[in-house]
C-alpha positions as CSV (number, residue, x, y, z in Angstrom):
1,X,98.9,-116.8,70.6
2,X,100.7,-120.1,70.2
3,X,97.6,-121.8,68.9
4,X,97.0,-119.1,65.9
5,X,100.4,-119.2,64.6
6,X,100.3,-122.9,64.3
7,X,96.4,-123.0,62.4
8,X,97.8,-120.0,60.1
9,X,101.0,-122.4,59.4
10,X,98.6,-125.6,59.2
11,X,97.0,-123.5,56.9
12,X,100.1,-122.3,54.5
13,X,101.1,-126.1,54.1
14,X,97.5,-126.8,53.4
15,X,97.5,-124.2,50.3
16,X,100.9,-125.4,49.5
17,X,100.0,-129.0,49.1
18,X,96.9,-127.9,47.0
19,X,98.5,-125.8,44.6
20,X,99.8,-126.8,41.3
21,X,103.6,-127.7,40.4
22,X,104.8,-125.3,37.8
23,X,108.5,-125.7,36.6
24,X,110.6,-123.2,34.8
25,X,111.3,-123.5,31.3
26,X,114.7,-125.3,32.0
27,X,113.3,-127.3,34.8
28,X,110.8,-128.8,31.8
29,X,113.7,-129.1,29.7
30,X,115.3,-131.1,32.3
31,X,111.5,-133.3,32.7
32,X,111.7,-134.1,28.8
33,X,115.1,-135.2,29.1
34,X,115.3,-137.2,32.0
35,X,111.5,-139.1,30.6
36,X,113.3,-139.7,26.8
37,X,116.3,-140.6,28.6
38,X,115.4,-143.0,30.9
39,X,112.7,-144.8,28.2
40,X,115.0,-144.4,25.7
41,X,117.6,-146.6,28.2
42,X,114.4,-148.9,28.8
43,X,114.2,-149.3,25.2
44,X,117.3,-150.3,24.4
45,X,117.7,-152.7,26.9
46,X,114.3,-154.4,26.8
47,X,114.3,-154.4,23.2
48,X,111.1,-152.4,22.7
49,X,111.2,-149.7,20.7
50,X,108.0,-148.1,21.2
51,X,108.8,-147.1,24.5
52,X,111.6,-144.9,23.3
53,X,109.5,-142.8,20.9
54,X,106.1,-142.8,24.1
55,X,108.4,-142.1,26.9
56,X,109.5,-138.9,25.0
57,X,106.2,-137.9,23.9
58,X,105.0,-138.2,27.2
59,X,108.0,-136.3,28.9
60,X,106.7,-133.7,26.4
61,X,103.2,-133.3,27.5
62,X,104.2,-133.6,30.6
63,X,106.3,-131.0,30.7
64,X,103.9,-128.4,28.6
65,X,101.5,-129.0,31.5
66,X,103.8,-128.3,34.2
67,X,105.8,-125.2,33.1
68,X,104.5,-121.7,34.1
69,X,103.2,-120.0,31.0
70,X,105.8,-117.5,31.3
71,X,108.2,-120.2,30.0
72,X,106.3,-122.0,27.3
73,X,108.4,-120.1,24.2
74,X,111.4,-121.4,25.5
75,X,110.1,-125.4,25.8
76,X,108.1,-125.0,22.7
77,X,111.6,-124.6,20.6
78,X,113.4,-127.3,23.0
79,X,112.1,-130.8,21.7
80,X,114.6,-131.5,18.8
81,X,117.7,-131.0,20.9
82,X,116.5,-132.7,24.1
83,X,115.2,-135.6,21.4
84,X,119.0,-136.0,20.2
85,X,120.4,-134.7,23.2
86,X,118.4,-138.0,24.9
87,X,119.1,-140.5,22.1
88,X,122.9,-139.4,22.3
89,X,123.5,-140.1,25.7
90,X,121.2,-143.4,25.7
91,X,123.2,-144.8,22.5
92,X,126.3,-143.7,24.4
93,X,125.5,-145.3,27.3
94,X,124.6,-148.7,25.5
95,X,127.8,-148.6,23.6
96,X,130.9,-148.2,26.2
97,X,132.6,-151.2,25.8
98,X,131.5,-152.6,22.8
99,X,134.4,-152.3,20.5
100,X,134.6,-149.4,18.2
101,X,133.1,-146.6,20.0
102,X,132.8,-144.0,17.3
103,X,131.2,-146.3,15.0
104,X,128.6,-147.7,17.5
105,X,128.0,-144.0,17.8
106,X,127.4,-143.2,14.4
107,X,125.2,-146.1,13.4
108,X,123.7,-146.7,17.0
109,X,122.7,-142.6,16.8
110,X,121.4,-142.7,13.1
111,X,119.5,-145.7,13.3
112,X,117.7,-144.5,16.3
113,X,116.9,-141.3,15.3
114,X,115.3,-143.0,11.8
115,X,113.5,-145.1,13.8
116,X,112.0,-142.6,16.8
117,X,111.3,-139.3,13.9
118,X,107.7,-139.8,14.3
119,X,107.9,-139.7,18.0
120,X,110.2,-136.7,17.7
121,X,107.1,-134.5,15.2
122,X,104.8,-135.7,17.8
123,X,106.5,-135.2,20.6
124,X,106.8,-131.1,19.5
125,X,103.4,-131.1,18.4
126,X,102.0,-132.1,21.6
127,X,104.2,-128.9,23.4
128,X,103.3,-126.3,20.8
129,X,99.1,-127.8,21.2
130,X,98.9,-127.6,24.9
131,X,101.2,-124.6,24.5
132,X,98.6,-123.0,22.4
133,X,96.2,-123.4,25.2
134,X,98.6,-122.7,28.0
135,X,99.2,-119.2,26.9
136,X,101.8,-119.5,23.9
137,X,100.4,-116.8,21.6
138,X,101.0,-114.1,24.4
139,X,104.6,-115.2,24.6
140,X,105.2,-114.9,21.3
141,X,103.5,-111.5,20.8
142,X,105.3,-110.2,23.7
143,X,108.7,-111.3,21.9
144,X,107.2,-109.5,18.5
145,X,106.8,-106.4,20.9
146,X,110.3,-106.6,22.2
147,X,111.5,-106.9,19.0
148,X,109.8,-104.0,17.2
149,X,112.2,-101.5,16.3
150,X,115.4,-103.7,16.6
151,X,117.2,-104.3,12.7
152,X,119.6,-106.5,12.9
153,X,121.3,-106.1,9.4
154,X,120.7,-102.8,8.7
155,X,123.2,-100.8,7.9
156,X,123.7,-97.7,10.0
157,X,124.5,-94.2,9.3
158,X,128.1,-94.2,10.4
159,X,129.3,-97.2,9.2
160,X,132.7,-95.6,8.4
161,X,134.5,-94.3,11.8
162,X,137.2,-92.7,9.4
163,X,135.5,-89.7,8.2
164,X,137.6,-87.3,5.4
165,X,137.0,-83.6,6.2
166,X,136.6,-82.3,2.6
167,X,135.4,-79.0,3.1
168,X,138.3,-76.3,2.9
């Protein structure tokens, strides 16, 4: 008896190691942000700016691989705010202590964003293209279908509560 429960668990962790990681839509969230983070960190203090923009795109792809396809809508939208959201805290980072922290802000944040945009369009385009393969389109009809029915500025019936009784 001893010997079958420990081949069935063998087993288990056998099937376990052999099966894909998926992540949930926040958990690639967190992937694209902590890859455009750190490169973007890299980048800054190494002085190469390529890696900022190719760490990001690759957090990216990596991500749309890894998360389940139940989740892809909700990476697919993601890329633009973890992109600022990453250059943000990288420029941040770099600036403490460096005189004028707004200001190294402002031009540390706009110069870096001019100069990583391309990574930023490819970056997105790489999600939505292995999205589109992972299972994307049955998100987003499965949204249309929830939405179906739902107006959100129409006007309804009783849009006055106060109601005059004119009748007598």
């Amino acid at each position: 008896m001893r010997r079958q429960r420990g081949a069935s668990s063998r087993a288990r962790s056998d099937a376990a190691s052999t099966a894909p990681v998926t992540l949930t839509g926040r958990g690639g969230i967190v992937v694209m942000f902590a890859t455009g983070l750190a490169c973007a960190l890299l980048s800054r203090w190494l002085g190469v700016g390529l890696l900022a923009g190719g760490g990001f795109a690759a957090g990216c792809a990596l991500a749309a691989f890894a998360t389940r396809p139940a989740d892809l809508l909700t990476l697919a939208v993601s890329p633009p705010l973890v992109f600022f959201a990453a250059t943000f805290t990288a420029v941040l980072v770099d600036t403490l202590g460096d005189g004028s922290l707004l200001r190294g802000l402002t031009v540390g944040v706009l110069t870096s964003l001019a100069a990583t945009a391309p990574w930023l369009f490819f970056g997105t385009l790489l999600v939505l293209v292995i999205g589109l393969f992972r299972g994307l389109p049955a998100n987003v009809r499965e949204l249309r279908g929830k939405l179906v029915g739902v107006r959100l500025f129409e006007k309804e019936e009783n849009a006055d509560p106060v109601q005059w009784d004119e009748s007598s």
